[in-house]
C-alpha positions in Angstrom: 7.5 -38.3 5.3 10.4 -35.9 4.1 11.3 -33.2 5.9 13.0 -31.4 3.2 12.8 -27.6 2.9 13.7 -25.1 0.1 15.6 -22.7 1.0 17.4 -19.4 -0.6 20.1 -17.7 0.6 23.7 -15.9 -1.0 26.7 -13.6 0.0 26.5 -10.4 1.9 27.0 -7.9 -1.2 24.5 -9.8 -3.5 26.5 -11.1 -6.3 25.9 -14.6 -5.7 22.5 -16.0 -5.0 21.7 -19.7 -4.6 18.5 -21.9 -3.8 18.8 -25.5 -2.3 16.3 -27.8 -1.7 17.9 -29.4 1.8 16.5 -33.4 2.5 17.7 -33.2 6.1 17.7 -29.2 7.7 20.2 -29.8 10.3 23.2 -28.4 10.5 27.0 -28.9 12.6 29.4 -26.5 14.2 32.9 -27.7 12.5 35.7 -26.5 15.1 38.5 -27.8 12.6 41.5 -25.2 12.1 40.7 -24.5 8.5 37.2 -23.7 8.7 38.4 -21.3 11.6 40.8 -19.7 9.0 38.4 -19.6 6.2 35.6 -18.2 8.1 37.7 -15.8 10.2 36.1 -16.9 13.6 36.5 -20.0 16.0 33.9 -22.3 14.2 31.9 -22.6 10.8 28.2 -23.2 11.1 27.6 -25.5 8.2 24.3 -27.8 6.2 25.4 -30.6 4.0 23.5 -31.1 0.9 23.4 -32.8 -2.2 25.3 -30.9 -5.0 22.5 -31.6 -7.8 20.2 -29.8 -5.4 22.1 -26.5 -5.3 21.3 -24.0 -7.8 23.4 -20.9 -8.4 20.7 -18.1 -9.6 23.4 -15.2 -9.9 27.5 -15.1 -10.3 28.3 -18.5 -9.3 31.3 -18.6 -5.9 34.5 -18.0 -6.9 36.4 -21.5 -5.0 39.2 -22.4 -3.2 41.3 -25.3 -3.6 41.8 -25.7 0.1 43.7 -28.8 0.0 44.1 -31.7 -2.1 40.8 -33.2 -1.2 38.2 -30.2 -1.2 37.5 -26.6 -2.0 35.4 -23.9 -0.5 33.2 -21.2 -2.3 33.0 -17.7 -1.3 31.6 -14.2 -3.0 34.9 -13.3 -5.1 32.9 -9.1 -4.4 33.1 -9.5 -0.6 34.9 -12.8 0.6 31.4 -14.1 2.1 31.8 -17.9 2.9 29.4 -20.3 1.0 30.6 -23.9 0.6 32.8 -26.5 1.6 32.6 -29.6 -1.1 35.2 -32.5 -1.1 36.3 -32.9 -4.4 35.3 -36.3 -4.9 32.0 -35.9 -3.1 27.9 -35.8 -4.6 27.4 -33.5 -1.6 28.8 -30.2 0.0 28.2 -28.0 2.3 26.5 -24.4 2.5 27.4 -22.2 4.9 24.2 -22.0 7.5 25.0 -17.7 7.7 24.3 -17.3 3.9 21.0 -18.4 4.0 18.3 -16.1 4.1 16.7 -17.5 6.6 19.5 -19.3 9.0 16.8 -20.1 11.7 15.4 -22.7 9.6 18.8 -25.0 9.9 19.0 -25.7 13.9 22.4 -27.2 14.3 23.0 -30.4 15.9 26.5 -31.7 16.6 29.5 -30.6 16.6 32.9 -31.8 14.2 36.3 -31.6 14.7 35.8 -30.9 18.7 40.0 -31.6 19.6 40.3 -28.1 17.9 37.8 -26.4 19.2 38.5 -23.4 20.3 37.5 -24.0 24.5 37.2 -20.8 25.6 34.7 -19.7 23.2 32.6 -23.2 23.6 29.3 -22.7 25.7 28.1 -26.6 26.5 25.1 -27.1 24.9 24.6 -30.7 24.6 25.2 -31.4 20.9 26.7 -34.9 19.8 30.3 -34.2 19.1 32.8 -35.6 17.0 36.1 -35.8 16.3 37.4 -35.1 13.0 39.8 -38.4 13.2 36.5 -40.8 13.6 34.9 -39.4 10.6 36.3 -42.0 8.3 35.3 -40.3 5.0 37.6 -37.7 5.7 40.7 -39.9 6.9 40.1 -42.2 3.8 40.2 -39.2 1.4 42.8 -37.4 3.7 45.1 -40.7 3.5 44.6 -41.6 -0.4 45.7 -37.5 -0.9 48.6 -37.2 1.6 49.7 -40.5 2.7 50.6 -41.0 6.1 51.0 -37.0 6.7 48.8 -35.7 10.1 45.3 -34.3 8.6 45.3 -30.7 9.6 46.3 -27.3 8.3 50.6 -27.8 8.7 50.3 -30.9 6.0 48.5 -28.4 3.6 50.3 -25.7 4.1 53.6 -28.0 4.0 52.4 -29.4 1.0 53.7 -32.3 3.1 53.6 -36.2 2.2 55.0 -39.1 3.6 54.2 -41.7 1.0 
């Protein structure tokens, strides 16, 4: 039994619509500092799904090299957030905001908690993980930057120490 859902959801002004058919509707807080930059705010509520299943009905995002590794959608009109897709990857994710209906996605985890922002963290029992146990992203992270600490200074930096 799947518990897939098809959802629809886009960016604040309108411009870019999008409907996904999500296999697993749960979503994550991720707490990492370039999520927090990118969505103005102290986490990023996100969904990942498979790329095939997204369909762009309007303008598709504008996107956002972010790093070496991955790029981020957002309404080029009004700067909404939309995606997050490693480069490399047959899935991405969708901000959990820009759907129509965000109540459909309940979250449950958090990523990337040794950033979190504590002060603005209200203990709710989620499994939480940190971004340097994910090894997906310290494989990619590694193969793009060498030995360089993952995180927003080796980006910005450019930085690299193979």
């Amino acid at each position: 039994m799947s518990d897939a859902v098809e959802l629809e959801g886009g960016c604040l002004c309108g411009a870019v619509r999008y409907r996904v058919r999500i296999e697993n509707p749960e979503g994550y807080y991720c707490h990492c500092r370039m999520c927090q930059l990118a969505f103005g705010s102290v986490f990023a509520p996100w969904v990942n799904v498979a790329v095939s299943d997204v369909q762009w009905l309007a303008a598709s995002p504008k996107r956002y090299r972010s790093s070496r590794i991955a790029e981020r959608g957002f309404c080029a009109e009004c700067g909404t957030p939309l995606s997050f897709h490693f480069i490399d990857s047959p899935r991405m994710d969708l901000s959990v905001g820009s759907l129509d209906d965000p109540a459909r996605v309940p979250p449950t985890s958090h990523f990337a908690v040794e950033t979190r922002v504590a002060p603005w963290h209200v203990p709710d029992g989620l499994l939480e993980q940190k971004a340097s146990d994910y090894e997906a992203l310290t494989t990619r992270w590694r193969q793009a930057y060498g030995e360089a600490e993952p995180g927003l200074t080796t980006v910005r930096t450019g930085a690299s120490s193979d």
